[in-house]
N, C-alpha and C positions, 0 to 999 in steps of 0.2 A: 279470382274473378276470371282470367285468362283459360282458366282449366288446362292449363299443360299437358296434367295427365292423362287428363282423356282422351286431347290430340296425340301425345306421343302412341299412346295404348291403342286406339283406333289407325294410326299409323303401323302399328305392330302387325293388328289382325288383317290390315286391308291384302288385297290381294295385287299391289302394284309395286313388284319385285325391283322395275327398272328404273322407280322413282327414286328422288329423293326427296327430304322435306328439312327444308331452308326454314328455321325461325328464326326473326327479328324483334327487337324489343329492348327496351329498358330493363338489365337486370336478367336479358334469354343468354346467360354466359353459362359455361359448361363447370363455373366456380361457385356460381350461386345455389345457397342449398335450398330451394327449392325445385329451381332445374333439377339441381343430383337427385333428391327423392320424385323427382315426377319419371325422373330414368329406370328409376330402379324396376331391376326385374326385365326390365327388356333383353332377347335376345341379340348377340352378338350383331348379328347380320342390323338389325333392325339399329341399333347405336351408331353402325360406320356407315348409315343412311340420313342419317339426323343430323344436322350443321346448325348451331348455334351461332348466331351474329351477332347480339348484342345489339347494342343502339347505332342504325345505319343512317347514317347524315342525306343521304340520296336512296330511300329505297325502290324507286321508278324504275331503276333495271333491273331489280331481282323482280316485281311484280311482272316488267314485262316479259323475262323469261320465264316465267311459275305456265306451268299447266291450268292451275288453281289456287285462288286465294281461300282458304281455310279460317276461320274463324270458330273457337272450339269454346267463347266464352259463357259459362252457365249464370251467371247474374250480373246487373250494374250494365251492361253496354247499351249506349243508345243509337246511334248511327254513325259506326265507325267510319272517320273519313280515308281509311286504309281499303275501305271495301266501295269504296264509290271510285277514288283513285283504278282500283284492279278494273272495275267495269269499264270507266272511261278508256283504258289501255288493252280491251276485249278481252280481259281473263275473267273468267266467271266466278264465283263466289258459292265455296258451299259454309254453309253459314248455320249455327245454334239460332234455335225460334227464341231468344229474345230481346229485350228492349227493339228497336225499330231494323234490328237486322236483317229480320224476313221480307223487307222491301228492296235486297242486295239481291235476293235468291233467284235466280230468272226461271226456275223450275224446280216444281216441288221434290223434286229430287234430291236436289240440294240442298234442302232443308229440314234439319232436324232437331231434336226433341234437345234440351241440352244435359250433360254430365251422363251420355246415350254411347259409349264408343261403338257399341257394332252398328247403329246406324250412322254413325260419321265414316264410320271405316265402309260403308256398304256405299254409301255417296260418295267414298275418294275412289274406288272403286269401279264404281261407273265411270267418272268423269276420267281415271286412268284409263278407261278397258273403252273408250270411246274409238273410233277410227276416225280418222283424218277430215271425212264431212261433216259426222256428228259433229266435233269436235271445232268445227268450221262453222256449226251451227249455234253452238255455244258461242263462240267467240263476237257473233254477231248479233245473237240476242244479248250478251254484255253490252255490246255498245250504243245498242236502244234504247236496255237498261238504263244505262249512264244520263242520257239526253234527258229522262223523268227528274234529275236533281240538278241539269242547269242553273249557275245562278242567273241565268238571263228569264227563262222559264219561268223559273221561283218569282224572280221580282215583278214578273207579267200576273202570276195568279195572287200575289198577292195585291196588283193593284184591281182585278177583276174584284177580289173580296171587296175591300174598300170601296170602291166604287157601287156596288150594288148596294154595300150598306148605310153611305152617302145619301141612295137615293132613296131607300125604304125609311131613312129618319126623317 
């Protein structure tokens, strides 16, 4: 579901040398054979760039240090609350079109087809090869982002529903 390999593989091709890319997760251990086959085949360079963390009890400082939250899952996700997390802490989210992920994506840039690595790798890409304003500008369309899944918000629109529909019965 996660598509590892895509992310890893799209991490291969991408063109951000000076990055690295930090995965977290249940089971993202460098022991797990699935991790081992989603590796496989990567070059060298590309493996001592990759950090496996396994299940992180506090991940809020790795998201607040990330460039980019990445999500590379091709089926079953519906609104991950790792990528509403990343918005709210102004990291932007490039994100696979599906279940409700594409409402993460603050520009269609960031959004792509899933089980796609050269367009995941052409969107870590951009968002690496960004300069300091771009980048300043992302940061800040995250966190308007963010403010659209308020629970505070949320419980306002869904009392506008009810309400309306209180008065039309």
């Amino acid at each position: 579901m996660k598509d590892h390999r895509t992310l890893f593989t799209a991490f291969d091709r991408s063109d951000a040398p000076n990055y690295e890319l930090v995965c977290a997760g249940w089971n993202v251990e460098a022991t797990d054979h699935l991790m081992v086959t989603a590796l496989a085949g990567l070059s060298d360079d590309t493996l001592q760039r990759i950090h496996l963390m396994g299940t992180v009890a506090h991940p809020q400082p790795l998201l607040a240090e990330s460039r980019a939250l990445v999500i590379s899952s091709s089926y079953g996700e519906a609104l991950p609350m790792a990528a509403l997390e990343a918005l709210a802490l102004g990291v932007p989210v490039i994100t696979t079109n599906v279940g409700d992920c594409g409402e993460t994506a603050i520009d269609s840039r960031f959004l792509v087809a899933p089980n796609d690595p050269r367009a995941l790798a052409a969107a870590m890409t951009f968002v690496a090869g960004a300069d300091a304003n771009e980048y300043d500008e992302f940061r800040t369309a995250a966190r308007v982002a963010a403010k659209r899944f308020d629970i505070a918000e949320t419980v306002r629109s869904y009392a506008d529903v009810y309400t309306v529909v209180l008065h039309a019965a």
